[in-house]
C-alpha positions as CSV (number, residue, x, y, z in Angstrom):
1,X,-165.5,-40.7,-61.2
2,X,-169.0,-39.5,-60.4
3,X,-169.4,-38.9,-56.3
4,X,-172.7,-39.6,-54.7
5,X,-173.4,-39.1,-51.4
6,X,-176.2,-40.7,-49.4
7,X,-177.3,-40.4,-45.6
8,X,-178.8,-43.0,-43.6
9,X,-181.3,-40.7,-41.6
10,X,-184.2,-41.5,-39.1
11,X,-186.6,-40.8,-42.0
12,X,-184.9,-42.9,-44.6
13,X,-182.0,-42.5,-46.9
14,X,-180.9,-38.7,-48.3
15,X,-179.2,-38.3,-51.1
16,X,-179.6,-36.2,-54.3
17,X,-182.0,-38.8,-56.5
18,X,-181.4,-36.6,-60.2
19,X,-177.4,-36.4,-59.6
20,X,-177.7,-40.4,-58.9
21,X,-179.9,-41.1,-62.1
22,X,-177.4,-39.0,-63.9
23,X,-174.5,-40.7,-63.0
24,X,-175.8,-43.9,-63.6
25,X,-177.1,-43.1,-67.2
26,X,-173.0,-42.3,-67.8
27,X,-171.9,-45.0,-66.3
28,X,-170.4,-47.8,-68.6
29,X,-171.7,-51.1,-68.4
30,X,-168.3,-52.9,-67.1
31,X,-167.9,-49.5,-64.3
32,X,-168.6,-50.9,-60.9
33,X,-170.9,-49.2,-58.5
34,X,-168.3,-48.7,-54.7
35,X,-170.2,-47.9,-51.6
36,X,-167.9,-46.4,-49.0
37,X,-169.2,-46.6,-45.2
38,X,-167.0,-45.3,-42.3
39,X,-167.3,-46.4,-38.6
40,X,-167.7,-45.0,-35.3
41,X,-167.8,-41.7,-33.8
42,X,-168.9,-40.4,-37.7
43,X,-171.8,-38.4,-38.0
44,X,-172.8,-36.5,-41.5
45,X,-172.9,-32.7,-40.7
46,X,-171.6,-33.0,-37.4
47,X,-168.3,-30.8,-37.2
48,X,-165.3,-32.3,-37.0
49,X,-166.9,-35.6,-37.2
50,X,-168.4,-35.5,-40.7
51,X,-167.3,-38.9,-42.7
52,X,-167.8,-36.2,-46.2
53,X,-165.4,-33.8,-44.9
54,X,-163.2,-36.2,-44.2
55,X,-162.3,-40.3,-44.9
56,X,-165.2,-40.3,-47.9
57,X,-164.3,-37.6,-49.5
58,X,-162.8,-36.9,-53.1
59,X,-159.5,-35.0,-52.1
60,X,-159.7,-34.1,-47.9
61,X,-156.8,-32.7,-47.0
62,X,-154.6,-34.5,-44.0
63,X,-156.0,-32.6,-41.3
64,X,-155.5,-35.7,-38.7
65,X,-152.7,-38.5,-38.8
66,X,-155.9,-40.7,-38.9
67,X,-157.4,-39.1,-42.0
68,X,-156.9,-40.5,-45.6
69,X,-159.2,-39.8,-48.3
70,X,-160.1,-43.3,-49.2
71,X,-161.9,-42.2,-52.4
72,X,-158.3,-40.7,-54.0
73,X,-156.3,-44.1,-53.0
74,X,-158.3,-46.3,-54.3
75,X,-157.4,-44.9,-57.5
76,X,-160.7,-45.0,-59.5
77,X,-159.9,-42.3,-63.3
78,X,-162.9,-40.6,-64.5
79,X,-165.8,-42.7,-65.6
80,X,-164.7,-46.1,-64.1
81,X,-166.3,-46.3,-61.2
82,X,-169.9,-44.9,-59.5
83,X,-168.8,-43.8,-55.7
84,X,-171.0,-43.9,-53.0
85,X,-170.3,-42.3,-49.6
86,X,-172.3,-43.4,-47.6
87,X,-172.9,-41.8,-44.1
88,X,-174.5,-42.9,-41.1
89,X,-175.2,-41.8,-37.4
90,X,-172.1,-43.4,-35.6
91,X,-171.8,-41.1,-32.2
92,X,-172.9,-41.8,-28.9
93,X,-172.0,-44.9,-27.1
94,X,-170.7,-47.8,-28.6
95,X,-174.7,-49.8,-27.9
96,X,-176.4,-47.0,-29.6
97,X,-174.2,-46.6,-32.7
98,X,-174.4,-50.4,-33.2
99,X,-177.7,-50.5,-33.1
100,X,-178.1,-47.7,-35.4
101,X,-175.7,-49.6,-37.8
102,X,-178.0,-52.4,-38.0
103,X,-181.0,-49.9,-39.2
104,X,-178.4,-48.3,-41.6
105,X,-177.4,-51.7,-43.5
106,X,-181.4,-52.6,-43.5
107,X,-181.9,-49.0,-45.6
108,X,-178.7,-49.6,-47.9
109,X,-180.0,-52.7,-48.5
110,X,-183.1,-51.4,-50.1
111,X,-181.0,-49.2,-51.7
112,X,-178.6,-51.4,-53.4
113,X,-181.3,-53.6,-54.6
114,X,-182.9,-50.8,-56.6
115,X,-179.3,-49.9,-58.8
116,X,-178.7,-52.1,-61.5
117,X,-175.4,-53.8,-61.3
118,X,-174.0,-55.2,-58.3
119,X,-172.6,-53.2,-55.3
120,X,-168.6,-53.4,-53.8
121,X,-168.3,-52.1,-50.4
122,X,-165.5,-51.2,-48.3
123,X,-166.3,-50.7,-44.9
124,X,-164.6,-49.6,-41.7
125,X,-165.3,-50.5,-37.8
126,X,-168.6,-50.5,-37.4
127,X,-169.3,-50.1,-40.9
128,X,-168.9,-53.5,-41.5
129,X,-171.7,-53.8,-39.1
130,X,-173.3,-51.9,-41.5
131,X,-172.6,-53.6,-44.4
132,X,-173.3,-56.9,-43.1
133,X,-176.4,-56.2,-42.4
134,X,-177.2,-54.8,-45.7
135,X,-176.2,-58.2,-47.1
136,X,-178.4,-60.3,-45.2
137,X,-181.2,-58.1,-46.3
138,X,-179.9,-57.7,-50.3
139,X,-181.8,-59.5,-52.8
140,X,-179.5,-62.1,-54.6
141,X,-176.1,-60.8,-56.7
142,X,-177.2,-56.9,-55.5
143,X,-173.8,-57.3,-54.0
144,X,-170.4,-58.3,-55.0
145,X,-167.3,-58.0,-53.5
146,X,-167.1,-57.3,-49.6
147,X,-164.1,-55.6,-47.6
148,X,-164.5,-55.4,-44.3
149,X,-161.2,-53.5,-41.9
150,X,-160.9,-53.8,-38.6
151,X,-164.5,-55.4,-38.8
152,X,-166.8,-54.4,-35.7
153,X,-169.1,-57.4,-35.6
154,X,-169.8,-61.0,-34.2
155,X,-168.9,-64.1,-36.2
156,X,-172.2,-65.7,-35.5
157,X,-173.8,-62.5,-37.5
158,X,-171.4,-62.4,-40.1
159,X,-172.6,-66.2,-40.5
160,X,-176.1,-65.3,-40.8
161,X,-175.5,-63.1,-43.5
162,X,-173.3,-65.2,-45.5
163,X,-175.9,-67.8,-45.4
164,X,-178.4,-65.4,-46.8
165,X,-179.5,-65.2,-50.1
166,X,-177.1,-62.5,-50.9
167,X,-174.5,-63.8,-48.8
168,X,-174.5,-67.2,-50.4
169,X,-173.0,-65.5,-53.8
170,X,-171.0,-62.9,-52.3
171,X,-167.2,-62.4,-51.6
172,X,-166.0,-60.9,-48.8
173,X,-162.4,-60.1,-47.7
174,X,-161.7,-59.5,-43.6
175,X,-158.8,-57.7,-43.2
176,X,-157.7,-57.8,-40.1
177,X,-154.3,-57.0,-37.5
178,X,-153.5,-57.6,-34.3
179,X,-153.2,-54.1,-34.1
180,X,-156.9,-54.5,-33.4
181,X,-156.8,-57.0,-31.3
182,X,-158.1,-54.4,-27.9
183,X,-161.0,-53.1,-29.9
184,X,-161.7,-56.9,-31.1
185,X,-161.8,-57.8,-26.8
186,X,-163.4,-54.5,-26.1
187,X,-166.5,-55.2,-28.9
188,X,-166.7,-59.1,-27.6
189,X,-167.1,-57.2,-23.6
190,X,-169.7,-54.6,-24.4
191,X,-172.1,-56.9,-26.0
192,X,-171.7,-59.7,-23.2
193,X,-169.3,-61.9,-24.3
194,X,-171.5,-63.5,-26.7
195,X,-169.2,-64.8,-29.0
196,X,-166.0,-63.7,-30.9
197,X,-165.2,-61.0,-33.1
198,X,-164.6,-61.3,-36.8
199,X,-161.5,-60.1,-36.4
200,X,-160.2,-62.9,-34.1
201,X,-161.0,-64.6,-37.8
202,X,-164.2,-66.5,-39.3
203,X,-162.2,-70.0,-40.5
204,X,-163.9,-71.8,-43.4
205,X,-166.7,-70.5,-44.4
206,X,-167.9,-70.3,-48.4
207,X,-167.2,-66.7,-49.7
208,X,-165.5,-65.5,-46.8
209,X,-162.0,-65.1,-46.7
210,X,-160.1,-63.8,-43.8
211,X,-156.5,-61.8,-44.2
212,X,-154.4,-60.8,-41.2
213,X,-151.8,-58.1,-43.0
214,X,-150.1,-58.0,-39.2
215,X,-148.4,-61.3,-40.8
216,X,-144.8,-61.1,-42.5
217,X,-146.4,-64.1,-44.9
218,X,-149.4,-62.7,-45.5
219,X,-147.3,-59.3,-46.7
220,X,-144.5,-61.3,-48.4
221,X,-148.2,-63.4,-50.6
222,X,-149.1,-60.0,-51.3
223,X,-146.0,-58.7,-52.8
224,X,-145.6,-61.8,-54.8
225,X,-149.3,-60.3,-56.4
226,X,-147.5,-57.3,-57.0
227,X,-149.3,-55.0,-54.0
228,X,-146.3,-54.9,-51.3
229,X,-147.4,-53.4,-48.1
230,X,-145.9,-51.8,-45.4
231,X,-145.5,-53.5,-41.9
232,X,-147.4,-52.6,-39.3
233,X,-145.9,-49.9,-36.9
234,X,-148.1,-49.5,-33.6
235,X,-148.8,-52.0,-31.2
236,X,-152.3,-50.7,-31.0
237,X,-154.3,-49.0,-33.7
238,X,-157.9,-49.0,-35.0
239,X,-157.6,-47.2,-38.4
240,X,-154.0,-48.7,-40.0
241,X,-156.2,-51.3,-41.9
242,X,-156.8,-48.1,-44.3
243,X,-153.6,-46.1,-43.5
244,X,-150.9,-48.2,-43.4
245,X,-149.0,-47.7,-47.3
246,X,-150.4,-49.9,-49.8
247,X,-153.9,-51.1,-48.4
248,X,-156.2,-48.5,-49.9
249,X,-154.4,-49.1,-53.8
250,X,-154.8,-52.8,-52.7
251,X,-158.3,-52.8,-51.7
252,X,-159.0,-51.0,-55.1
253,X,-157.9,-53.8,-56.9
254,X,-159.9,-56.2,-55.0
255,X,-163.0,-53.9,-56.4
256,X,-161.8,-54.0,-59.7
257,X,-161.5,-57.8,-59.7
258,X,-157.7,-57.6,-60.7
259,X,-156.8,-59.7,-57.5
260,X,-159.5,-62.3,-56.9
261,X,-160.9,-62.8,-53.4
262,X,-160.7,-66.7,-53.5
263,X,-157.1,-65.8,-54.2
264,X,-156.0,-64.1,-51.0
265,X,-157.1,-67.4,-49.1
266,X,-154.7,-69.0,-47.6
267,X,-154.4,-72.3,-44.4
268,X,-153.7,-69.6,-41.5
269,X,-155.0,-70.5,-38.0
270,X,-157.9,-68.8,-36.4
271,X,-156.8,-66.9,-33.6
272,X,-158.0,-67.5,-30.1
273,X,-159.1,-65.3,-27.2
274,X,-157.1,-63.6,-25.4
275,X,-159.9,-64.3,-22.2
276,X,-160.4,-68.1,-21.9
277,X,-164.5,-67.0,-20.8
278,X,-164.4,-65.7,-24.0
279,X,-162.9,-68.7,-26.5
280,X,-165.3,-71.1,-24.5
281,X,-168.2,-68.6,-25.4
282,X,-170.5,-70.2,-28.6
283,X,-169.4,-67.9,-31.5
């Protein structure tokens, strides 16, 4: 599968324009385009921090229990899909790398709408910050399929986008664990208990659907589909949306359209706040 990396940078986007052109020129017309965006605490080029080195890239070697390569588990064979890694600023504190995230998802926007097929994304953390922002900026069917783990974002933005043009014909899949439930409480505290997280669960809105794999019924619905799972095993973890066994082969097939979004829905309650202030606060 060809590998393209692009930068979100404060003078625009990097990325090698003639290996992109190329790549595209081979690709076949059915191949999807996948845009990969990690989450906080990444930074391209920064050692020991670099998303390419690391989570985006093509083989990296388990260097850290929290590394997988998401590009080799997704399981994409030569000439079936365009990859893009795509990197962004994510270090300093939490305010400035959200921030930052927004700026990113404005640029990939722009960038998406120039390619000529629609986009996938899988995003992590505050990558689907990033990625939601690109989608309320996307012209119309620029993007496709949308899967968002351990999602660092507000519902009442995730609503705006979905209720753009882009979002209106999107589909997007939040994965989401109670593993996650601190960073959820933590995200909802830093920007002033403005509203809940997406991963506390968005409820009924069109194109959105929301799947807690903490659940034994939402693991035993995925088995039945042929993509068992394994249970969670920490009480507390930010990255096991990607590196518990199974997810990354599932998430692939998401992409591929073999296991349709509108599929995965099912009548689960919304969870509520853990802080009372907080499940009273307008989301």
């Amino acid at each position: 599968m060809p590998h393209i990396i692009v930068n979100a940078t404060a003078d625009g986007l990097d990325y090698d324009a003639g290996a992109l052109a190329r790549a595209r020129a081979a690709l076949p017309a059915h191949a999807p385009v996948v845009i990969l965006i990690h989450g906080f605490k990444y930074a391209p080029g920064t050692p020991g921090r670099c998303p390419h080195r690391s989570i985006l890239a093509e083989g990296a070697p388990r260097s850290h229990w929290k590394v997988a390569a998401w590009p080799r588990h997704l399981g994409f064979g030569p000439s079936e899909a365009l990859v893009i890694a795509f990197g962004w600023t994510g270090t300093g504190t939490i305010w400035q790398a959200y921030h930052r995230a927004g700026s990113a998802g404005r640029a990939l926007a722009d960038f998406m709408d120039g390619l000529d097929r629609p986009s996938h994304i899988l995003a992590h953390s505050l990558g689907a910050r990033v990625a939601l922002s690109a989608l309320s900026d996307a012209a119309p069917g620029s993007v496709g399929r949308i899967i968002l783990l351990a999602g660092t974002e507000l519902r009442s933005v995730a609503r705006a986008a979905m209720a753009s043009p882009a979002g209106r014909v999107a589909d997007v899949l939040n994965v989401t664990s109670a593993e996650n439930t601190a960073f959820d409480l933590m995200l909802e505290a830093v920007l002033g208990c403005r509203g809940r997280s997406i991963g506390a669960g968005m409820g009924e809105v069109s194109g959105w659907v929301d799947l807690p794999v903490d659940r034994a019924a939402t693991r035993a619905r995925l088995a039945r589909l042929g993509h068992p799972i394994a249970a969670p095993t920490r009480r507390i973890c930010h990255w096991s949306l990607y590196l518990r066994p199974g997810l990354l082969p599932f998430y692939g097939a998401v992409i591929r359209g073999r296991v349709p979004v509108a599929r995965l829905a099912a009548p689960l309650p919304v969870r509520e706040s853990l802080l009372p202030f907080a499940s009273r606060a307008a989301s």
